[in-house]
OpenMM code with the backbone's topology and positions (N, CA, C; nanometers):
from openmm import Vec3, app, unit

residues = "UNK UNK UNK UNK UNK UNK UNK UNK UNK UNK UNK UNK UNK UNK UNK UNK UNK UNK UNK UNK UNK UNK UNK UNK UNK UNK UNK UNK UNK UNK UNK UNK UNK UNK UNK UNK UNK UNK UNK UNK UNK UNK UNK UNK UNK UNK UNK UNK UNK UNK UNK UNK UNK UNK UNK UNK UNK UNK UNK UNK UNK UNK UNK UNK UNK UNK UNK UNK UNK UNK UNK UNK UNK UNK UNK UNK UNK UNK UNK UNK UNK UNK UNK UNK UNK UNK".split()
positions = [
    Vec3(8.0977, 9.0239, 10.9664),
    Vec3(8.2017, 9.0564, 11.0624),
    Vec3(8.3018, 9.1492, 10.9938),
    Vec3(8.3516, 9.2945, 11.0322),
    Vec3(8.4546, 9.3593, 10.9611),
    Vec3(8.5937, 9.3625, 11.0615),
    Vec3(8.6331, 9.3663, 10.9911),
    Vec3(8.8050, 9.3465, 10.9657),
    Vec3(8.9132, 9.4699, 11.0047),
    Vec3(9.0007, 9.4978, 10.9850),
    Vec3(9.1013, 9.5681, 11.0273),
    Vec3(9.2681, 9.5108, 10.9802),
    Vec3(9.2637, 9.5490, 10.8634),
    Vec3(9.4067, 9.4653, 10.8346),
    Vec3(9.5550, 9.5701, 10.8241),
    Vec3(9.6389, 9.5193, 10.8750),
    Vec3(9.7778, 9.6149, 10.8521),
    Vec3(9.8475, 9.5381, 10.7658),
    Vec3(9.9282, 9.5930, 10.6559),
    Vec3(9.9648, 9.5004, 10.5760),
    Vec3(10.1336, 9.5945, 10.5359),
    Vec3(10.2645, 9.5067, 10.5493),
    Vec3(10.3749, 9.5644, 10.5636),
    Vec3(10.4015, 9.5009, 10.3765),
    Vec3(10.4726, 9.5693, 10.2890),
    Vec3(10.4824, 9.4469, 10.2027),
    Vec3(10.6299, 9.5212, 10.1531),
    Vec3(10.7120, 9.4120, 10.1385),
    Vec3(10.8331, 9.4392, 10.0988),
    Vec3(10.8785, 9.3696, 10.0078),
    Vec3(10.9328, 9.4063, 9.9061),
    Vec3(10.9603, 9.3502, 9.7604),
    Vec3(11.1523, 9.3184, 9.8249),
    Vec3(11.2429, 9.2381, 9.8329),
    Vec3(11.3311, 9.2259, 9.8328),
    Vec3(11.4212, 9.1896, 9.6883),
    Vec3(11.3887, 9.2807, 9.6297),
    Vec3(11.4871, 9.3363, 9.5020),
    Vec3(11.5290, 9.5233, 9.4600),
    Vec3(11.5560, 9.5324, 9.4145),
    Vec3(11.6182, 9.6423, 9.3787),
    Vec3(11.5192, 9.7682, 9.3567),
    Vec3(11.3895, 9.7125, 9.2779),
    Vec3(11.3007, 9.8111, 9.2153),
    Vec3(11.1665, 9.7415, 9.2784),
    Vec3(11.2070, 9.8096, 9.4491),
    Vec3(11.0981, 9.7504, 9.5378),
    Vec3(10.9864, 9.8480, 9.5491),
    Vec3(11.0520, 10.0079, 9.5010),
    Vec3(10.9374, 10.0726, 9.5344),
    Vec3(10.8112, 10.0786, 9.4025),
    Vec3(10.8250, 10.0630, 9.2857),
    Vec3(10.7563, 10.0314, 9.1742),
    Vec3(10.6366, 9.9645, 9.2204),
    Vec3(10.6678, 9.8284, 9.2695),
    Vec3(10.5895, 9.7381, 9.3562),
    Vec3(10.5215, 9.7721, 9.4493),
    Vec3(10.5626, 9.8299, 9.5483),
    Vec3(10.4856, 9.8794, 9.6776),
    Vec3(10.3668, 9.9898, 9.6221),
    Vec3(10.4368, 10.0513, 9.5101),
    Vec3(10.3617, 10.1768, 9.4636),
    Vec3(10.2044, 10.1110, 9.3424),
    Vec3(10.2626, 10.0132, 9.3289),
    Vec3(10.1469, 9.9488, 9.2186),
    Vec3(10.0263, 9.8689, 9.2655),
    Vec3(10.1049, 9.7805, 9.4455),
    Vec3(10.0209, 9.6959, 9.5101),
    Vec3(9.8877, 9.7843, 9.5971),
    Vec3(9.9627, 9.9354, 9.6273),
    Vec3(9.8616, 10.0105, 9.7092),
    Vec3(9.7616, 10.0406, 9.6045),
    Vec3(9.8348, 10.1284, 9.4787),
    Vec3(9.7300, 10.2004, 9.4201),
    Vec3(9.6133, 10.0720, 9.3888),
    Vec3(9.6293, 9.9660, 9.3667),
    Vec3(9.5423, 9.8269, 9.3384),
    Vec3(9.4574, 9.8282, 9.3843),
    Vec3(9.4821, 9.8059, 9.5707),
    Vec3(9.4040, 9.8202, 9.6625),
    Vec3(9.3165, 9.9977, 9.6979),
    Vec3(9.3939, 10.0868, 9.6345),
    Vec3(9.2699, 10.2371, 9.6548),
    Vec3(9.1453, 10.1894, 9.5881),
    Vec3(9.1557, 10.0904, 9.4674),
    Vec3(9.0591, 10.1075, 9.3816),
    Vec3(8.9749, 9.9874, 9.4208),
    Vec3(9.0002, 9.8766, 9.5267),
    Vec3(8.8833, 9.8076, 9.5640),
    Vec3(8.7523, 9.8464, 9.6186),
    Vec3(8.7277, 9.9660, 9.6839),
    Vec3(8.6493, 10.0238, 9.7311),
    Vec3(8.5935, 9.9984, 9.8726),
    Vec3(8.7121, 9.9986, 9.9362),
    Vec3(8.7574, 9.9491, 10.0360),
    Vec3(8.8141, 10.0005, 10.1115),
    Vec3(8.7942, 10.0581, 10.2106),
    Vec3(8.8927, 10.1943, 10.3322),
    Vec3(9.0655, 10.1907, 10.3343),
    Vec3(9.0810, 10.2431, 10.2538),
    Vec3(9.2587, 10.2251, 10.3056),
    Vec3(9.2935, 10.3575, 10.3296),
    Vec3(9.4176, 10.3384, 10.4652),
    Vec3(9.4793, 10.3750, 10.5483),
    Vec3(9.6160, 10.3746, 10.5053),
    Vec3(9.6761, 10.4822, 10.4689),
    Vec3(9.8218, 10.4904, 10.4638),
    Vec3(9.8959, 10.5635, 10.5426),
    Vec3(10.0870, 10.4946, 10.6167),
    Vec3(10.1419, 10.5619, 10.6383),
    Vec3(10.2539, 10.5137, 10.5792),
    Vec3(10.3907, 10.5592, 10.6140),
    Vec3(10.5218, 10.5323, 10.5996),
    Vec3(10.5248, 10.4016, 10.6409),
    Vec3(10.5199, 10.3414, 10.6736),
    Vec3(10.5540, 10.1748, 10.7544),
    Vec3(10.4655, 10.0674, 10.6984),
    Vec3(10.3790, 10.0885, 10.6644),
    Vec3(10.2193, 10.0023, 10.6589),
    Vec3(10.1043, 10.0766, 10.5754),
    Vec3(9.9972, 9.9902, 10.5369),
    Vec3(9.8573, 10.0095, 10.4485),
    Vec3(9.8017, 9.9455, 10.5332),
    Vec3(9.6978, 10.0183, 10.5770),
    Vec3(9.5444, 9.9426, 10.6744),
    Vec3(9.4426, 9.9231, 10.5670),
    Vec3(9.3685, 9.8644, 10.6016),
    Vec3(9.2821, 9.8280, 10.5014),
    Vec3(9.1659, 9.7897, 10.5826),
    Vec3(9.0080, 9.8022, 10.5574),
    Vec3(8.9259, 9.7855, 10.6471),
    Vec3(8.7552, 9.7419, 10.5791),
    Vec3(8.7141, 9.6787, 10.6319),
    Vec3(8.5912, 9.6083, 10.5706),
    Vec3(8.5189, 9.5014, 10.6040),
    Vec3(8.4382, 9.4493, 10.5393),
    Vec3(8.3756, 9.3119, 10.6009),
    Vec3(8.4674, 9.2155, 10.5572),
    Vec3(8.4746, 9.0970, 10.6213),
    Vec3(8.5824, 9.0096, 10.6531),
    Vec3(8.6228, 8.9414, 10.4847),
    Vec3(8.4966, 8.8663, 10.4563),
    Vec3(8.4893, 8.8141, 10.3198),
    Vec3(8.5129, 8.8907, 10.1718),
    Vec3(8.4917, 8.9771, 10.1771),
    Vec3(8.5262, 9.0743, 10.0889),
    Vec3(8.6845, 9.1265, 10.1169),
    Vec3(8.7234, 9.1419, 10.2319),
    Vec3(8.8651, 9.2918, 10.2729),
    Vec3(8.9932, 9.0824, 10.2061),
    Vec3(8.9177, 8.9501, 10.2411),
    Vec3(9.0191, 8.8314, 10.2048),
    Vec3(9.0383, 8.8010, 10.0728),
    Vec3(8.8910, 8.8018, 10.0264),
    Vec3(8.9129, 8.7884, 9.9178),
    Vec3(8.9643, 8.9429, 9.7757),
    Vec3(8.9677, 9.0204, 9.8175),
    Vec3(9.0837, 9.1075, 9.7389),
    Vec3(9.1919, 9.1222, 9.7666),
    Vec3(9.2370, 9.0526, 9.8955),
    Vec3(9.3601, 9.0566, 9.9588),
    Vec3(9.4066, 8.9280, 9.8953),
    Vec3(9.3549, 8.7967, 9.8449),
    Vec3(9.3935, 8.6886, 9.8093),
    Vec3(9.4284, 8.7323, 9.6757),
    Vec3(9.3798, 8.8257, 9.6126),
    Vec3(9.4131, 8.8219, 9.4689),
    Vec3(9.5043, 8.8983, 9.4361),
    Vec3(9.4978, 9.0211, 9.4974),
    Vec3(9.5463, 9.1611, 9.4844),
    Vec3(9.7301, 9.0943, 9.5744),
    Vec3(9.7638, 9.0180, 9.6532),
    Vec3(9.8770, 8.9659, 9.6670),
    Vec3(9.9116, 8.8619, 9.5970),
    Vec3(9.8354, 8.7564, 9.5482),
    Vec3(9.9062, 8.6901, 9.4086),
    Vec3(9.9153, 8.7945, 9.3308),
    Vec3(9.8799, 8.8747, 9.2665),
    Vec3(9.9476, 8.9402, 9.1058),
    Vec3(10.0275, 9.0305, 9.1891),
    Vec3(10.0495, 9.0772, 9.3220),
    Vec3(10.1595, 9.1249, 9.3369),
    Vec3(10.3020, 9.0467, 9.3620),
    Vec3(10.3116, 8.9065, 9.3743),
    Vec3(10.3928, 8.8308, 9.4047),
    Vec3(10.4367, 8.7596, 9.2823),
    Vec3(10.3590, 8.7650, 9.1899),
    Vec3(10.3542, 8.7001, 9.0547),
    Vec3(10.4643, 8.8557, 8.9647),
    Vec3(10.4450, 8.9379, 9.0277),
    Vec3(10.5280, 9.0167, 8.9263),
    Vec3(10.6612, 9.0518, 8.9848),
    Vec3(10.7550, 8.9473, 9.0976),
    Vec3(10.7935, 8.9875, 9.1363),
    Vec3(10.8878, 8.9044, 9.1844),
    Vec3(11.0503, 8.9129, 9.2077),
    Vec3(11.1089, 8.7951, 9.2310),
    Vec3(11.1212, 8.7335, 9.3928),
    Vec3(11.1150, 8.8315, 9.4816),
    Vec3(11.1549, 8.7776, 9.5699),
    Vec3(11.0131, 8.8993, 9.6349),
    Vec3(10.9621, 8.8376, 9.7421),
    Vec3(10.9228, 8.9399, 9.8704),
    Vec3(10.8795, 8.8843, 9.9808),
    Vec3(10.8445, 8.9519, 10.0672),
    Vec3(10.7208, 8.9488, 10.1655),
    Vec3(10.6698, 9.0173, 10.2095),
    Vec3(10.5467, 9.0042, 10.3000),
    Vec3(10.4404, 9.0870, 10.2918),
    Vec3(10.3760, 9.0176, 10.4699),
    Vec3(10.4036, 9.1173, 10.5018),
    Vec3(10.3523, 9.1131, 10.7191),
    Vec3(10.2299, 9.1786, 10.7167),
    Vec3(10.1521, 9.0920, 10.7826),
    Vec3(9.9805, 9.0626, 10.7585),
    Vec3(9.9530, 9.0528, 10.9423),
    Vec3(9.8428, 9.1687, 10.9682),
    Vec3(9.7985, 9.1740, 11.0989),
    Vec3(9.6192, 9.1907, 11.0971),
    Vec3(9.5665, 9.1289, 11.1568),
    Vec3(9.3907, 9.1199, 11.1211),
    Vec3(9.3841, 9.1274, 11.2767),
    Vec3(9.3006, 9.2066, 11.2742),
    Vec3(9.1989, 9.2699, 11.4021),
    Vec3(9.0953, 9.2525, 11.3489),
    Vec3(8.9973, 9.1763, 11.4688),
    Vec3(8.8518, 9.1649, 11.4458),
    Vec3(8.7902, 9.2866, 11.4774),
    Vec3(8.7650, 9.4272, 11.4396),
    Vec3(8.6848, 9.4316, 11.4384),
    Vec3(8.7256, 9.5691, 11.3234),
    Vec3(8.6630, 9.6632, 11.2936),
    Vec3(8.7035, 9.7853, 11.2280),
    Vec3(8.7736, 9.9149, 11.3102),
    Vec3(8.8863, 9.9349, 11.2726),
    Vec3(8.9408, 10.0015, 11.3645),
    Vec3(9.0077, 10.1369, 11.2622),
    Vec3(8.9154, 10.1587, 11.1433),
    Vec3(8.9265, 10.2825, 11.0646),
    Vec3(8.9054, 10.4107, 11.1532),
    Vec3(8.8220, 10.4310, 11.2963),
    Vec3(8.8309, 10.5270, 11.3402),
    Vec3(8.8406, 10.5582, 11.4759),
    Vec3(8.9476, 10.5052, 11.4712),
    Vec3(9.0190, 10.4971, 11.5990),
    Vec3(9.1289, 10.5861, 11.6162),
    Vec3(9.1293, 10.6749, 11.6716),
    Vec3(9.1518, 10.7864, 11.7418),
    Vec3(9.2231, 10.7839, 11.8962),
    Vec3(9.4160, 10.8257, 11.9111),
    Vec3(9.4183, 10.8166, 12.0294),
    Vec3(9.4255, 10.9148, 12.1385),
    Vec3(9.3987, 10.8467, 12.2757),
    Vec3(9.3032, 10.9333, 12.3563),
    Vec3(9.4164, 10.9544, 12.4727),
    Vec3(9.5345, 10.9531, 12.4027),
    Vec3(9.6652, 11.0407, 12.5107),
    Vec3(9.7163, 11.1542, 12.4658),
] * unit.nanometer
topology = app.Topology()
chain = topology.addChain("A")
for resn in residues:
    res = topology.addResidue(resn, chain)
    for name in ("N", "CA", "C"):
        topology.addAtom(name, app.Element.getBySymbol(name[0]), res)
């Protein structure tokens, strides 16, 4: 089953962008579709694989870090090429 994840992540300290900048590049290198804009990282794949680097790849980002959070949206299905039609 593949996946479709939006993932918001916000470090609530001072030297939040370090973080944001260390958690994406993490995730370029899973080998794994990511989607960037200003607001959000999409991320896209089969279900078991896109959780389990998402389980790890957000502990060592939370582990280096004093305070955050991180807004998590999963769509069932793959929505890497989705294209809108207005």
């Amino acid at each position: 089953m593949n996946i479709s994840v939006e993932l918001t992540f916000s470090p609530l300290q001072d030297d939040f962008e370090e973080h944001i900048i260390n958690f994406i590049k993490k995730l370029r290198t899973s080998g794994l579709t990511v989607l960037e804009n200003p607001l959000s990282t999409q991320v896209f794949g089969e279900y078991n694989e896109v959780m389990d680097i998402l389980k790890n790849d957000i502990k060592e980002a939370f582990e280096l870090m004093d305070k955050g959070l991180l807004f998590m949206k999963i769509v069932k299905s793959d929505r890497s090429e989705y294209e809108p039609f207005f």
